[in-house]
TORMISE-418923 format. One record per residue (C-alpha): residue number from 1; x, y, z. Coordinates in steps of 0.001 Angstrom, whole numbers, plus 500000, padded with zeros to 6 digits. Last residue first. Example, Ala and Ser with C-alpha at 12.3 -4.5 7.8 and 13.67 -1.06 7.14 Angstrom:
+-----+--------+--------+--------+
|  nr |   east |  north |     up |
+-----+--------+--------+--------+
|   2 | 513670 | 498940 | 507140 |
|   1 | 512300 | 495500 | 507800 |
+-----+--------+--------+--------+
This chain:
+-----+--------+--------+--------+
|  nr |   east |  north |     up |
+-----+--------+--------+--------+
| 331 | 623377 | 126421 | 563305 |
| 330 | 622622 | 130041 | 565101 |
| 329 | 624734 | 132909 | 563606 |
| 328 | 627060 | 134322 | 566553 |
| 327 | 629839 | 135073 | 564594 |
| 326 | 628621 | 135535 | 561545 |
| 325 | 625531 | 138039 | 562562 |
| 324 | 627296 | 139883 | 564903 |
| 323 | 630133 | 140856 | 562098 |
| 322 | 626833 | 141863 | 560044 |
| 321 | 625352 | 143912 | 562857 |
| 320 | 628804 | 145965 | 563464 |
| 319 | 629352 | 146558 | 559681 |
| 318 | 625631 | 147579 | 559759 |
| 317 | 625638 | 149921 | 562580 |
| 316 | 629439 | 151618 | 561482 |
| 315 | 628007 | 154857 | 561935 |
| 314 | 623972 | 154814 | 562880 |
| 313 | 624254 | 158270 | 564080 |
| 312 | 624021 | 160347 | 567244 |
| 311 | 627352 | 162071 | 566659 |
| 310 | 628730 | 161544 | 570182 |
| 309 | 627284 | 158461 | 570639 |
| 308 | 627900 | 156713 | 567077 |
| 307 | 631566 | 157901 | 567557 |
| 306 | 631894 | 156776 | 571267 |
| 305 | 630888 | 153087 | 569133 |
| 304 | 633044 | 153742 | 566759 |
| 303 | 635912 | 154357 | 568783 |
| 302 | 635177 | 151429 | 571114 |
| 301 | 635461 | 149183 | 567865 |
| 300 | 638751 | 150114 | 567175 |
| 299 | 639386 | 150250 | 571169 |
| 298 | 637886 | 146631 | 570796 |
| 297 | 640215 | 145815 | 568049 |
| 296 | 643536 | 147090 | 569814 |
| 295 | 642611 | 144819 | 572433 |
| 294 | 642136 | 141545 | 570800 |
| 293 | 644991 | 141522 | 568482 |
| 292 | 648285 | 142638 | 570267 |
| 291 | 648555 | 141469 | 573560 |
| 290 | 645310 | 139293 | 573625 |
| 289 | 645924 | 137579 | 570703 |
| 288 | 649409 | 137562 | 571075 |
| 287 | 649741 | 136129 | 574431 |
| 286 | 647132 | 133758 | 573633 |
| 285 | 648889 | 132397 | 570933 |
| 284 | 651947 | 131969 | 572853 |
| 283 | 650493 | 129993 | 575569 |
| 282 | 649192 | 127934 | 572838 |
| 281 | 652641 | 127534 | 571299 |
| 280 | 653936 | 126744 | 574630 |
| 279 | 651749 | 123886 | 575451 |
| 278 | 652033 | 122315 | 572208 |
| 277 | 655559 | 122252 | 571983 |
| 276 | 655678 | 120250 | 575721 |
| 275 | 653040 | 118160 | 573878 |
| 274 | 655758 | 117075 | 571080 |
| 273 | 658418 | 116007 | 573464 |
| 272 | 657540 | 112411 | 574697 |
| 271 | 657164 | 111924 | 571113 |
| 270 | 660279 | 113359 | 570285 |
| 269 | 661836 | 110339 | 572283 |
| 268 | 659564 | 107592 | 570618 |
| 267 | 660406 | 109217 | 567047 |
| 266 | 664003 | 108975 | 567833 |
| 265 | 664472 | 105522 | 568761 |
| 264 | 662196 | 104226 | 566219 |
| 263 | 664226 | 106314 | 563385 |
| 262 | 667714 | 104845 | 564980 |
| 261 | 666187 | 101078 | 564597 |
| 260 | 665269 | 101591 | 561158 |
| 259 | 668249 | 103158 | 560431 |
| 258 | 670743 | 100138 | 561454 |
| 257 | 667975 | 097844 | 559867 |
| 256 | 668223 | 099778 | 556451 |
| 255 | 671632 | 100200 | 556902 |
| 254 | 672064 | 096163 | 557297 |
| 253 | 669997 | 095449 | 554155 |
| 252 | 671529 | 097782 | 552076 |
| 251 | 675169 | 096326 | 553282 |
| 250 | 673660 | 092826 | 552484 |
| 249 | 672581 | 094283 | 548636 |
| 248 | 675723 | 096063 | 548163 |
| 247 | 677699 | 092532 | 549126 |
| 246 | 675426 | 090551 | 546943 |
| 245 | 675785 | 092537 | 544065 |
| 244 | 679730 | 092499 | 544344 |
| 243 | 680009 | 089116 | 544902 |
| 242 | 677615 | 088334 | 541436 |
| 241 | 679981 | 091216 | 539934 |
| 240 | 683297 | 089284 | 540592 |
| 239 | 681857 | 085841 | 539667 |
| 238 | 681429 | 087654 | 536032 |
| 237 | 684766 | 088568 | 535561 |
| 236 | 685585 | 091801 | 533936 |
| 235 | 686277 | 095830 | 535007 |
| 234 | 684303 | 096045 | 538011 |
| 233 | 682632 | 099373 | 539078 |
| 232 | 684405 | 101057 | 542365 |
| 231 | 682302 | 104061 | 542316 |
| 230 | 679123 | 102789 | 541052 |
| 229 | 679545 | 100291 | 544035 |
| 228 | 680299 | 102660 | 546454 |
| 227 | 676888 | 104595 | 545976 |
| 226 | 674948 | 103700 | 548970 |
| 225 | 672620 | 106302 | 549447 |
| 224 | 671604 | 107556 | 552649 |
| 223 | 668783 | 110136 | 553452 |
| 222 | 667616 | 110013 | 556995 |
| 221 | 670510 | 107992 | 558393 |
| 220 | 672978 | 111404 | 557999 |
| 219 | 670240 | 113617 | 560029 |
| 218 | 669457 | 111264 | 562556 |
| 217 | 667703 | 114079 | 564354 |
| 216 | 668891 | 114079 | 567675 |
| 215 | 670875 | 117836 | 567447 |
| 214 | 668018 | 119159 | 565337 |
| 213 | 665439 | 117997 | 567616 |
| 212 | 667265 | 119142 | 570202 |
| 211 | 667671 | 122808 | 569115 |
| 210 | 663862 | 122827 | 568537 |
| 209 | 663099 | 121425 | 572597 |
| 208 | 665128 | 124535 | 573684 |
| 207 | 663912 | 126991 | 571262 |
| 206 | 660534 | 126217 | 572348 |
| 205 | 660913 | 126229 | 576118 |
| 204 | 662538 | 129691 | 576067 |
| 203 | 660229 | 130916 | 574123 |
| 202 | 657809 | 129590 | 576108 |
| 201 | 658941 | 130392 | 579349 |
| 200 | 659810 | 134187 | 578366 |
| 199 | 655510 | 134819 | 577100 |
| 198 | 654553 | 133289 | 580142 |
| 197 | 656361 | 135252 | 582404 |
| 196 | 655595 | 138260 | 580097 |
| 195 | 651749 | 138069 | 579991 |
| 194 | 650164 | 138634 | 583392 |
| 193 | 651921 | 141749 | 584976 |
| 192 | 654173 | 143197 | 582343 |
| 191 | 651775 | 142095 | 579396 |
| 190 | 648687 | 143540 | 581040 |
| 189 | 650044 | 146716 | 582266 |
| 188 | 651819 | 147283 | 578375 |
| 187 | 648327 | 146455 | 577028 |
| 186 | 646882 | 149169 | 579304 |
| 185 | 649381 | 151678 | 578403 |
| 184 | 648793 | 150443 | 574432 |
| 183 | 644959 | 151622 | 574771 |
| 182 | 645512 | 154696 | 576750 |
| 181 | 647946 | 155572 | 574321 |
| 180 | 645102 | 154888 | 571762 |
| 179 | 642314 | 156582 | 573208 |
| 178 | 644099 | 159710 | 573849 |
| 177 | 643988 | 161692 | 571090 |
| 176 | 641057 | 160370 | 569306 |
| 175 | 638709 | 160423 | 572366 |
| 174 | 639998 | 164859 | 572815 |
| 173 | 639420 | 164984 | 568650 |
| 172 | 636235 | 163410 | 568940 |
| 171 | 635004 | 166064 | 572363 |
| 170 | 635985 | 168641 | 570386 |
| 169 | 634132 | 167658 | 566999 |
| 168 | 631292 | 166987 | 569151 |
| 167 | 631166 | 170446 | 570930 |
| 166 | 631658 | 171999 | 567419 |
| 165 | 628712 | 169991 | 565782 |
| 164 | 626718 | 171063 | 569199 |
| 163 | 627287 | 175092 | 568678 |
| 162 | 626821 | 174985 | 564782 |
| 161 | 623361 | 173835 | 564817 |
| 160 | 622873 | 174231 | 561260 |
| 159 | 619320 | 176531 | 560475 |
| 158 | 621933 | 179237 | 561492 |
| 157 | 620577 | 182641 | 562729 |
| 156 | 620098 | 181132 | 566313 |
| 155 | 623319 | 179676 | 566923 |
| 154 | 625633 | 183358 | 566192 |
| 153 | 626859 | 184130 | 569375 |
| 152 | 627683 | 180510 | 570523 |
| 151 | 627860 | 178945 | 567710 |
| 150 | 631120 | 180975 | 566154 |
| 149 | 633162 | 179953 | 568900 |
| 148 | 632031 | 176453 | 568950 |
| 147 | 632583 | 176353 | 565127 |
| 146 | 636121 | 177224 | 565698 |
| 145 | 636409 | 175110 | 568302 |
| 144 | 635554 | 172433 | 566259 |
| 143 | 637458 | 173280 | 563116 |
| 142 | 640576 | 173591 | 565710 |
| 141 | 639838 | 170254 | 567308 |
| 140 | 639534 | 168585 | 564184 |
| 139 | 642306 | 169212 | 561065 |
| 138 | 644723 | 171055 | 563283 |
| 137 | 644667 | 169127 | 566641 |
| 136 | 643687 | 165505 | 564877 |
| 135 | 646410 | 165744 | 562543 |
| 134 | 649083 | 167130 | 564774 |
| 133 | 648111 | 164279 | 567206 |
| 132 | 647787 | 161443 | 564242 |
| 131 | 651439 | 161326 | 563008 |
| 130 | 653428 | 159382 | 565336 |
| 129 | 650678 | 157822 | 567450 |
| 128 | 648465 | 156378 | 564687 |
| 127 | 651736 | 154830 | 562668 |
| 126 | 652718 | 153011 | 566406 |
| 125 | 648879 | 151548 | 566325 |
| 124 | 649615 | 150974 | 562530 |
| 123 | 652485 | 149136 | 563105 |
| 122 | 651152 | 147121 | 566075 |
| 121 | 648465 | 145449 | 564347 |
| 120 | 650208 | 144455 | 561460 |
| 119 | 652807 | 142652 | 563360 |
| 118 | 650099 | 141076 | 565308 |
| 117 | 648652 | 140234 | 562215 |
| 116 | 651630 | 138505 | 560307 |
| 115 | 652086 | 137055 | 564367 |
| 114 | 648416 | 135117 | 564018 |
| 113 | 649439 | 133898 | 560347 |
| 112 | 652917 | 132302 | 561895 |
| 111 | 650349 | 130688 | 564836 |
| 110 | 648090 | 129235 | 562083 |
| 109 | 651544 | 127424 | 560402 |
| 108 | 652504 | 126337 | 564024 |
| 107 | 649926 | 124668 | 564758 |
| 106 | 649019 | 122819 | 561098 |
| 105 | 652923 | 122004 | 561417 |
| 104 | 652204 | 120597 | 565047 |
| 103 | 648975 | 118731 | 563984 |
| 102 | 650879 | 117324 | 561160 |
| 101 | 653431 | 115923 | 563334 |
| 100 | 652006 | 112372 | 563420 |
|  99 | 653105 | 111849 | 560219 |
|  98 | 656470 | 111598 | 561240 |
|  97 | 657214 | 107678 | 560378 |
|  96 | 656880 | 108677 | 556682 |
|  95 | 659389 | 106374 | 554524 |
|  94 | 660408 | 106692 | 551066 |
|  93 | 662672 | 103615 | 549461 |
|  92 | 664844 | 103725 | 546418 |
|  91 | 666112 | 101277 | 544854 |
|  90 | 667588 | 097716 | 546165 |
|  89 | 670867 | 098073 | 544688 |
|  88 | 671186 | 101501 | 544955 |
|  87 | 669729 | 102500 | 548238 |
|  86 | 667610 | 106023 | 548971 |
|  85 | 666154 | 107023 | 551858 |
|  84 | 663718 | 109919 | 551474 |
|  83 | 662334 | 111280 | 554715 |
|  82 | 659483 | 114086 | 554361 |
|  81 | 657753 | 114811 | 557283 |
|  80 | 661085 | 115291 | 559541 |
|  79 | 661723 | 117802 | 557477 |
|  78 | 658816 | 119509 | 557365 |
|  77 | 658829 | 119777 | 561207 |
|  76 | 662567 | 121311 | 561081 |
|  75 | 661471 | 123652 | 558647 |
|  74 | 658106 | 124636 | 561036 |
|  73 | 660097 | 125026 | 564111 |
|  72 | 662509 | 127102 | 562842 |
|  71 | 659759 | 129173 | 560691 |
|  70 | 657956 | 129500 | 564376 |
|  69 | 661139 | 130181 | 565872 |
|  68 | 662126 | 133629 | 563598 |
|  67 | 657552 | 134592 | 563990 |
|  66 | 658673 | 134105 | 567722 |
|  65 | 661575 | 137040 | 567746 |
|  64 | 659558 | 138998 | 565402 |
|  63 | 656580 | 138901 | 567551 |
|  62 | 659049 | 139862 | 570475 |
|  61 | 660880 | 142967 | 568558 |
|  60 | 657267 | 144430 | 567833 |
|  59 | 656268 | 144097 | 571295 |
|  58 | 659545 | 146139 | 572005 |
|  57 | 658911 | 148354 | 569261 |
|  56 | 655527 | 149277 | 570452 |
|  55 | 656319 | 149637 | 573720 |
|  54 | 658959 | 152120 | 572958 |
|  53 | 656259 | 154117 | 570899 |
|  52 | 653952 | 154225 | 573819 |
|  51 | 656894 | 155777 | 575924 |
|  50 | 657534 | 157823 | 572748 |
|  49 | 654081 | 159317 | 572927 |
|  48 | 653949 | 159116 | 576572 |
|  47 | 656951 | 161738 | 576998 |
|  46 | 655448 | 163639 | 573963 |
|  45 | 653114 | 164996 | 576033 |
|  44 | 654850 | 165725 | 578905 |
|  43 | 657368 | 167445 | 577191 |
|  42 | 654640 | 169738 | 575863 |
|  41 | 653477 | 169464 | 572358 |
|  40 | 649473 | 170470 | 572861 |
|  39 | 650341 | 173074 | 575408 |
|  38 | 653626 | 174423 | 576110 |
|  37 | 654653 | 174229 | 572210 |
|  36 | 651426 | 175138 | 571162 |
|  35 | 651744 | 178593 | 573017 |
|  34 | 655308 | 179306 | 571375 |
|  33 | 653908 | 177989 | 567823 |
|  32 | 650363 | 180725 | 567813 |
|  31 | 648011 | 178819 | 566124 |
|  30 | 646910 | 175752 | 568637 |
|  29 | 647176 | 177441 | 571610 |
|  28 | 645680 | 180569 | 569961 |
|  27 | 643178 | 178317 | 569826 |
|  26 | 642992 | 177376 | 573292 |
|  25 | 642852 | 181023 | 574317 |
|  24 | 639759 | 181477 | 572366 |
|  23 | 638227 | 178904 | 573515 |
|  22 | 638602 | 180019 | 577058 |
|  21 | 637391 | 183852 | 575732 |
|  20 | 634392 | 182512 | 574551 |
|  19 | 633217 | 180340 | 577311 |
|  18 | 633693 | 183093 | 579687 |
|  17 | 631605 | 185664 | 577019 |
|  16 | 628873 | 182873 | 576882 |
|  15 | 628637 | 182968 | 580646 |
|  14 | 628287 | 186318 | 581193 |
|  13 | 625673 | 187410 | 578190 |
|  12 | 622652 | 187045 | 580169 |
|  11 | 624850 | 189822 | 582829 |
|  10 | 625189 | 192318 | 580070 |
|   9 | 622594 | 193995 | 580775 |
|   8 | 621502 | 193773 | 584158 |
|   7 | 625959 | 194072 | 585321 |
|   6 | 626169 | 197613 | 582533 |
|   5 | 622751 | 199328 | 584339 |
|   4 | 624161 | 198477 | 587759 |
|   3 | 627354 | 199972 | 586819 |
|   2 | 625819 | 202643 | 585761 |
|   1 | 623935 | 203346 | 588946 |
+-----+--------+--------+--------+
């Protein structure tokens, strides 16, 4: 009969007293050090934290790898732009037969400002999964359970709906935790699977077709000055200077022909090579972008949006309406 009595009156009060002593048990979890260590820092755990973090520094090591061969590419490039040839007894003459490498430079100069950001990118993903778990389990998920907790005996005396701000702080720091290893799991998938073959042919391409260009370059032809003449300067006689004049001015003549010829030869060969350094560099842009750039921002943008959900705001509304706005504004 008692126990009858004790099961109809307590029996409203069932679930909440489950409820309560589950979140109780995770926060001791999170308090007690022995608990956290099996829970929230388990091996497991940490396992994909420094898997992640592995990733990171490998993607890392590649941008840094082609950010190295886009400066290559882009000194050699600038060099070939600017060709000063300089002769002493005819002055000095400046020729431009590379022009037509400006698209290449412009290329490869937008491609060095897409790896600054790549670089970027993946430092703070690798910052947000060093130090963001403890963060997010003592400064979040405890509040929120906490709350929770207190919410679920004490709702109704609170004009502040305790009970769903600690569901939503729970549910954050759970998104928070594991958004962005998700995020950089996927990315590694991707890369493995779709990215890396193209990502080894071009830089192997690339370094290839820059090592020639410095080995074919006429280097010594490109800037010559013929300065014998100051060298060996004649004491007297003026039929001695008149031959000497005309000898420096038929040698200038000859190297300029010499060079001229050399410069033709060259510039048709590296044309034939020029697209094959488009082609990677694009397929090297894309990598990055969508590797390192295009992902992490829609997780970044994912986040606010599960944000805006959970919390039943307008969060980040007008950030996301302007960006809208500019990039698909009609013209």
């Amino acid at each position: 009969m008692q126990f009858v009595f004790f099961k109809n009156q307590f029996a409203p009060y069932l679930p909440s007293i489950i409820k309560s002593v589950l979140i109780v048990l995770i926060i001791c979890c999170v308090l007690i050090q022995p608990m956290r260590t099996i829970s929230f820092d388990s091996h497991s755990l940490t396992r994909v934290d420094e898997k992640c973090i592995k990733y990171l520094d490998q993607t890392l090591l590649r941008a840094t790898i082609a950010y190295g061969l886009c400066r290559a590419t882009n000194a050699a490039v600038s060099f070939l732009q600017e060709i000063d040839v300089g002769f002493e007894a005819i002055g000095t003459i400046t020729l431009n037969p590379f022009e037509f490498l400006d698209p290449l430079n412009d290329l490869v100069e937008r491609f060095s400002w897409i790896l600054l950001a790549a670089m970027a990118s993946i430092g703070i993903q690798e910052f947000l999964i060093r130090f963001i778990p403890d963060s997010i389990v003592n400064f979040i998920l405890l509040p929120g359970l906490i709350m929770w907790l207190t919410g679920l005996w004490t709702n109704k005396y609170f004009k502040i709906n305790l009970l769903s701000i600690g569901k939503q702080f729970v549910l954050l720091a759970v998104i928070l935790r594991f958004i962005i290893p998700a995020e950089v799991a996927v990315n590694n998938w991707i890369y493995d699977y779709h990215l890396k073959n193209k990502y080894d042919q071009s830089i192997n391409h690339i370094q290839i077709r820059v090592e020639e260009i410095k080995e074919k370059a006429p280097v010594e032809e490109l800037s010559t000055v013929d300065s014998e003449g100051g060298q060996h300067q004649q004491k007297n006689g003026t039929w001695n200077k008149i031959k000497s004049n005309f000898a420096k001015t038929q040698n200038a003549f000859s190297v300029v022909g010499d060079m001229s010829s050399k410069l033709m030869e060259f510039k048709d060969w590296l044309k034939t090579k020029i697209p094959d350094l488009f082609d990677n560099f694009i397929s090297l842009i894309i990598v990055f972008i969508i590797n390192t750039i295009f992902l992490p921002v829609f997780t970044l943008w994912l986040i606010v949006y599960l944000l805006r959900i959970i919390t039943d705001s307008q969060f980040g509304r007008e950030a996301e309406k302007k960006f809208k706005g500019k990039v698909f504004q009609k013209t």
